[in-house]
KEFIMAR-361875 format. One record per residue: z, y, x of N, C-alpha, C in turn; residue number from 1. Coordinates in pm, 1 decimal, m for minus. Atoms other than C-alpha are relative to their C-alpha. Last residue first. Layout:
// KEFIMAR-361875
ATOM     n.c3     n.c2     n.c1    ca.c3    ca.c2    ca.c1     c.c3     c.c2     c.c1 lumkol
ATOM        Z        Y        X        Z        Y        X        Z        Y        X    NUM
...
END
This chain:
// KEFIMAR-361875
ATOM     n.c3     n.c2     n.c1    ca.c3    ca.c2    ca.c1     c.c3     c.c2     c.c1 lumkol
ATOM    134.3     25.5     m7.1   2786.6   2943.2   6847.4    m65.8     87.1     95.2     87
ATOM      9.5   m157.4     m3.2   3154.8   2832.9   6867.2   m182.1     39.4     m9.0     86
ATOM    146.7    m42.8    m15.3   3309.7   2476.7   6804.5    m49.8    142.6    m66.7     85
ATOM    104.0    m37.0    138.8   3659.6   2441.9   6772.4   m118.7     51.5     88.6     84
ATOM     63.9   m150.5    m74.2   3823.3   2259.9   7104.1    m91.5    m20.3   m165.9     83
ATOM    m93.4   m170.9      4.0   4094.2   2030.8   6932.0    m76.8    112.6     36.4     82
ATOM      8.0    m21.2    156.1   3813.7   1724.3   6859.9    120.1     93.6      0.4     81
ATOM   m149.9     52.2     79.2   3747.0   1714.2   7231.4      0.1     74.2   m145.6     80
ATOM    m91.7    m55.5     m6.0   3356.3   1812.4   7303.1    123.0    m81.5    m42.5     79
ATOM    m58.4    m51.9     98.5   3086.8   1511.4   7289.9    166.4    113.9     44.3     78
ATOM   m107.6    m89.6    m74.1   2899.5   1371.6   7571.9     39.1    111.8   m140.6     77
ATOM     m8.1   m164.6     25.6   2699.0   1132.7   7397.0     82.8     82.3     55.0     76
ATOM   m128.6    m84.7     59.8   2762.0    767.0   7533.9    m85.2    140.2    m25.0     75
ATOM    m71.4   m129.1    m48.7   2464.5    587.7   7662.4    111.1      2.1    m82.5     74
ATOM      7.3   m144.3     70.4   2482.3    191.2   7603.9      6.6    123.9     62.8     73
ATOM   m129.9   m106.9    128.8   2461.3    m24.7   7865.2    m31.3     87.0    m71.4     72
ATOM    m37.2   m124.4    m81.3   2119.4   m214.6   7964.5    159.1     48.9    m52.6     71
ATOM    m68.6    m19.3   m147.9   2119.6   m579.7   7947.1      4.4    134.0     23.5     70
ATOM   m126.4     94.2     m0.3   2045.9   m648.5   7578.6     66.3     44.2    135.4     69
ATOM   m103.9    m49.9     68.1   1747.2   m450.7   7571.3    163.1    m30.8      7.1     68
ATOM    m68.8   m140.9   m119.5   1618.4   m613.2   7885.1     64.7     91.7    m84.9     67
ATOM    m62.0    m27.2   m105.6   1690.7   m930.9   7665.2     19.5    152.7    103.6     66
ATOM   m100.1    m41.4     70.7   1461.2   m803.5   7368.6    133.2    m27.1     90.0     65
ATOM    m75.0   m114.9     33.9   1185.7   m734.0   7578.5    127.2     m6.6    m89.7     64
ATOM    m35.6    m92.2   m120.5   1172.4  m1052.2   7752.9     33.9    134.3    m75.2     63
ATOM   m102.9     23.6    m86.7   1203.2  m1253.1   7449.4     77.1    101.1    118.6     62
ATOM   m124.1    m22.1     86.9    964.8  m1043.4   7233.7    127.3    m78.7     96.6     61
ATOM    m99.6   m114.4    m40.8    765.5  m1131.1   7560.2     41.5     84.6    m84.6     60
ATOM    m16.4     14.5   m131.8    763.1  m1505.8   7516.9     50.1    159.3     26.6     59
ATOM   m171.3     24.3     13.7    711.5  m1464.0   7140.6     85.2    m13.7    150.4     58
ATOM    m54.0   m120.2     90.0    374.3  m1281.8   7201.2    150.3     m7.3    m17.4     57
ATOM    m37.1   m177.8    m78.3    274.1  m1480.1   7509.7     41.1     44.1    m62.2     56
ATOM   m123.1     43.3   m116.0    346.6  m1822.8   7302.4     28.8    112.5     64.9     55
ATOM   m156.6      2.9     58.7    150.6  m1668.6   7024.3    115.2     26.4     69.5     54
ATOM    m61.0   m182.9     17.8   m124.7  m1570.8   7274.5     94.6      0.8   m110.5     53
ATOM     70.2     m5.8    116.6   m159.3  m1969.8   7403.3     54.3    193.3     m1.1     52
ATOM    135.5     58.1     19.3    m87.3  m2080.2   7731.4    m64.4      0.1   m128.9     51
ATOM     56.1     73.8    154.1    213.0  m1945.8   7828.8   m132.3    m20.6     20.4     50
ATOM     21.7    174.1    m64.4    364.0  m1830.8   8214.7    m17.5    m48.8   m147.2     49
ATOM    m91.0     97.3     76.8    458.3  m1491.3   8037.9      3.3   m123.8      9.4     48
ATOM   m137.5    m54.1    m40.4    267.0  m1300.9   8311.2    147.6    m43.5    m73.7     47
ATOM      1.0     10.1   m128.5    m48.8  m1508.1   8257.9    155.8     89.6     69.3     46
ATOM    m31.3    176.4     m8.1    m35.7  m1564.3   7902.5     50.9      0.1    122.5     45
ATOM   m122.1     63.7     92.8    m39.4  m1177.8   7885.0     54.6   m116.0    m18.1     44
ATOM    m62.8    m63.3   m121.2   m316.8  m1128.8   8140.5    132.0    m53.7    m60.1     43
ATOM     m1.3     75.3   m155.1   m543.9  m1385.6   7961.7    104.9     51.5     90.9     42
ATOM    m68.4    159.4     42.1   m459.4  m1230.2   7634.7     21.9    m47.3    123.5     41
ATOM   m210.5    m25.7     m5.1   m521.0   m891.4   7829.6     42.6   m106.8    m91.7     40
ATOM    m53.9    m24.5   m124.7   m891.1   m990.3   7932.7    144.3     24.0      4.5     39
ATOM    m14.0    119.5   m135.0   m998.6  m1168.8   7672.8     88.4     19.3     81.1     38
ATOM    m96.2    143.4     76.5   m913.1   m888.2   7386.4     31.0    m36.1    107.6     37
ATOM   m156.5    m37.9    m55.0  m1057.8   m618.3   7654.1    107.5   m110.3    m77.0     36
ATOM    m32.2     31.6   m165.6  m1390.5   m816.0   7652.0     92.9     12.8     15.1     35
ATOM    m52.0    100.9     m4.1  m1390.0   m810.6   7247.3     34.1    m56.5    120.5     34
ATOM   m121.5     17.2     59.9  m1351.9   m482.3   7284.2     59.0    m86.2    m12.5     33
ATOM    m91.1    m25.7   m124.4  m1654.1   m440.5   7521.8    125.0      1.3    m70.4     32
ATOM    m38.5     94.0    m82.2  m1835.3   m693.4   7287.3     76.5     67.8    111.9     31
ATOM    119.0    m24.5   m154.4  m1830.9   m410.7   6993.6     49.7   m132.6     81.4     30
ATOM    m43.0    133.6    m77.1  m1630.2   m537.7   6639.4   m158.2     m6.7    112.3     29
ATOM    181.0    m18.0    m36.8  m1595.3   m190.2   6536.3    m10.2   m138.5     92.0     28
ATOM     61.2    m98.1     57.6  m1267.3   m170.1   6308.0   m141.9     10.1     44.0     27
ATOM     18.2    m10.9    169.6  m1132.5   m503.2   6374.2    m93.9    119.0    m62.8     26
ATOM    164.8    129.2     16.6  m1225.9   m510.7   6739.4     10.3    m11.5   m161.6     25
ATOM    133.5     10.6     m8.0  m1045.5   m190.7   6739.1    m63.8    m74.1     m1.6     24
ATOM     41.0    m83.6    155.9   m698.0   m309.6   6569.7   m155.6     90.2     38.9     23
ATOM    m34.1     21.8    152.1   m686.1   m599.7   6808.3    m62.1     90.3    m96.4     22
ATOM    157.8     32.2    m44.6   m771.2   m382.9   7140.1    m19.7   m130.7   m119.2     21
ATOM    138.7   m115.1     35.4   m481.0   m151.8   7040.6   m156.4    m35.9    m32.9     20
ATOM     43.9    m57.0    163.2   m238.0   m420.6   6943.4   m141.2     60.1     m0.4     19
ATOM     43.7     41.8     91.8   m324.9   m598.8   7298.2    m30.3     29.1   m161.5     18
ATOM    161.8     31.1    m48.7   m313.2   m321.8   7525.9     m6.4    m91.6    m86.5     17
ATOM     69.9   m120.0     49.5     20.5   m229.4   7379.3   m127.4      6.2     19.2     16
ATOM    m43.0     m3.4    154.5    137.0   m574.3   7422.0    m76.7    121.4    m63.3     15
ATOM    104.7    150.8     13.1     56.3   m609.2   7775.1    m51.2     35.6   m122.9     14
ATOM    159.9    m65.1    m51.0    207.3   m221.2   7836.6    m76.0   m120.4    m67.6     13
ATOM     45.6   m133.2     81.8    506.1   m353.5   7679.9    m93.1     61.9     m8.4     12
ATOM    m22.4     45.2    124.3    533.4   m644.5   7915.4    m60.3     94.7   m138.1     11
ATOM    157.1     40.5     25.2    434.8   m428.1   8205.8    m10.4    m80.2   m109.7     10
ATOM    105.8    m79.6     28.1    742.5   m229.6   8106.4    m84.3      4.1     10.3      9
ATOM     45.1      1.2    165.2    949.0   m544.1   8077.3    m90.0    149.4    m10.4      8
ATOM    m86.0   m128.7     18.2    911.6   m607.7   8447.9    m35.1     45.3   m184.3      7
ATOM     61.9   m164.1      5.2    753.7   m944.4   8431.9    112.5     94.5     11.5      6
ATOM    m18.9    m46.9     53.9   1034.9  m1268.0   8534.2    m60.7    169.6      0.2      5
ATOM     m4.9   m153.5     10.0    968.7  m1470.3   8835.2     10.7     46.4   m134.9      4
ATOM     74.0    m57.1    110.9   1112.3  m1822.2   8806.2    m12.3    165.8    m28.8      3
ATOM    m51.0   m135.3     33.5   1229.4  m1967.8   9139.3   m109.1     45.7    m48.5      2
ATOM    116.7    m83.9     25.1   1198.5  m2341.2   9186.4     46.1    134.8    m56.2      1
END
């Protein structure tokens, strides 16, 4: 069986749709806020194959902290330490 894996920048997006729609249902607890809750828990379970919004939450701390893990470092492109710096 072959296990798809989100792109971690819909991950991130999930997530960011959830804080946001979190810290507004707290502040104005409207039913189109509490709609967007539903709707990106549900999406978030649903792209993290979970079944609770913990499980999604630690699911894609997983994913994002792997695609961290897999990119290489940059380097800085830094002068040689004999060339003096000029302005």
């Amino acid at each position: 069986m072959v296990v798809l894996k989100p792109e971690p920048r819909h991950v991130r997006s999930l997530l960011t749709r959830y804080a946001n729609a979190r810290i507004a249902l707290a502040e104005k607890p409207v039913p189109a806020w509490q709609r967007e809750l539903a709707d990106v828990t549900h999406a978030l379970c649903a792209a993290t194959g979970t079944r609770s919004i913990t499980s999604a939450i630690a699911a894609a701390d997983e994913i994002l902290a792997a695609a961290g893990r897999s990119r290489t470092p940059r380097r800085a492109s830094l002068p040689p330490t004999d060339t003096p710096l000029t302005a």
